[in-house]
C-alpha positions in Angstrom: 0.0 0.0 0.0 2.9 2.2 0.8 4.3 1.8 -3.1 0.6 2.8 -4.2 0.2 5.8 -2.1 3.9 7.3 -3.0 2.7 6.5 -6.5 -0.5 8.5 -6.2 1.5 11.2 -4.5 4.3 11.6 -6.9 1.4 11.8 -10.0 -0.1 14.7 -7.8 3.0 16.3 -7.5 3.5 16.0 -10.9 0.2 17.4 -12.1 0.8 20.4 -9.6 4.0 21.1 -11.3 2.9 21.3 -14.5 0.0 23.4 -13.5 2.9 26.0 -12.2 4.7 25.9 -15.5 1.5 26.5 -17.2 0.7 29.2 -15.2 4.4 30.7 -15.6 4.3 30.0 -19.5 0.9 32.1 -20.1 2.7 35.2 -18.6 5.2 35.7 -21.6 1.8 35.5 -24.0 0.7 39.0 -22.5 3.8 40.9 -22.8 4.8 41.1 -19.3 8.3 39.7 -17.9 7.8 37.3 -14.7 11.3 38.1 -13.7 10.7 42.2 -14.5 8.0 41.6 -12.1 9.3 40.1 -9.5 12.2 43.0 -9.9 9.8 46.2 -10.2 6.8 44.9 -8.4 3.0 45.4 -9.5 2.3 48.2 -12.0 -0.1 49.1 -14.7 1.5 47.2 -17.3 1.1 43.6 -15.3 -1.7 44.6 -12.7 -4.0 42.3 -15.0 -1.7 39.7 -15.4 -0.6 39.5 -12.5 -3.9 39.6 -10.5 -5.1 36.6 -12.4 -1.9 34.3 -11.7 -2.3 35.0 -7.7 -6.2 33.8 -8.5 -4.6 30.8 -10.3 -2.6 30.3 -7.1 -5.1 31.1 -4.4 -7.7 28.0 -6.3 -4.5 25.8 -6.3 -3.9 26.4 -2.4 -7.8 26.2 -2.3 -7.4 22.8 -3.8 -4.7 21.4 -1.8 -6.7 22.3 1.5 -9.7 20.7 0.2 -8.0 17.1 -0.7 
């Protein structure tokens, strides 16, 4: 049973981390520079994006408490 749940656990993991790259990769499509971000903080220019990645984040969190 152990084998099974590590299994089941490592295929969550998985799925999580692609979720984050997914997240991460829709960011270049709208002109706005994750790393510039981080670097200058929020402004007009990513306000939008930005706002709908920490959504993205707060449903994944959501998620994990949930399960």
């Amino acid at each position: 049973m152990k084998q099974t749940q590590r299994i089941a656990l490592a295929e969550q993991q998985q799925s999580r981390t692609e979720k984050f790259i997914d997240m991460l990769s829709i960011i270049p499509e709208t002109d706005v520079s994750f790393h510039r971000f981080q670097v200058d903080g929020l402004n007009r220019g990513t306000e939008i994006t930005v706002e709908n990645f920490l959504h993205q984040l707060w449903w994944i969190h959501e998620n994990d408490y949930l399960q």
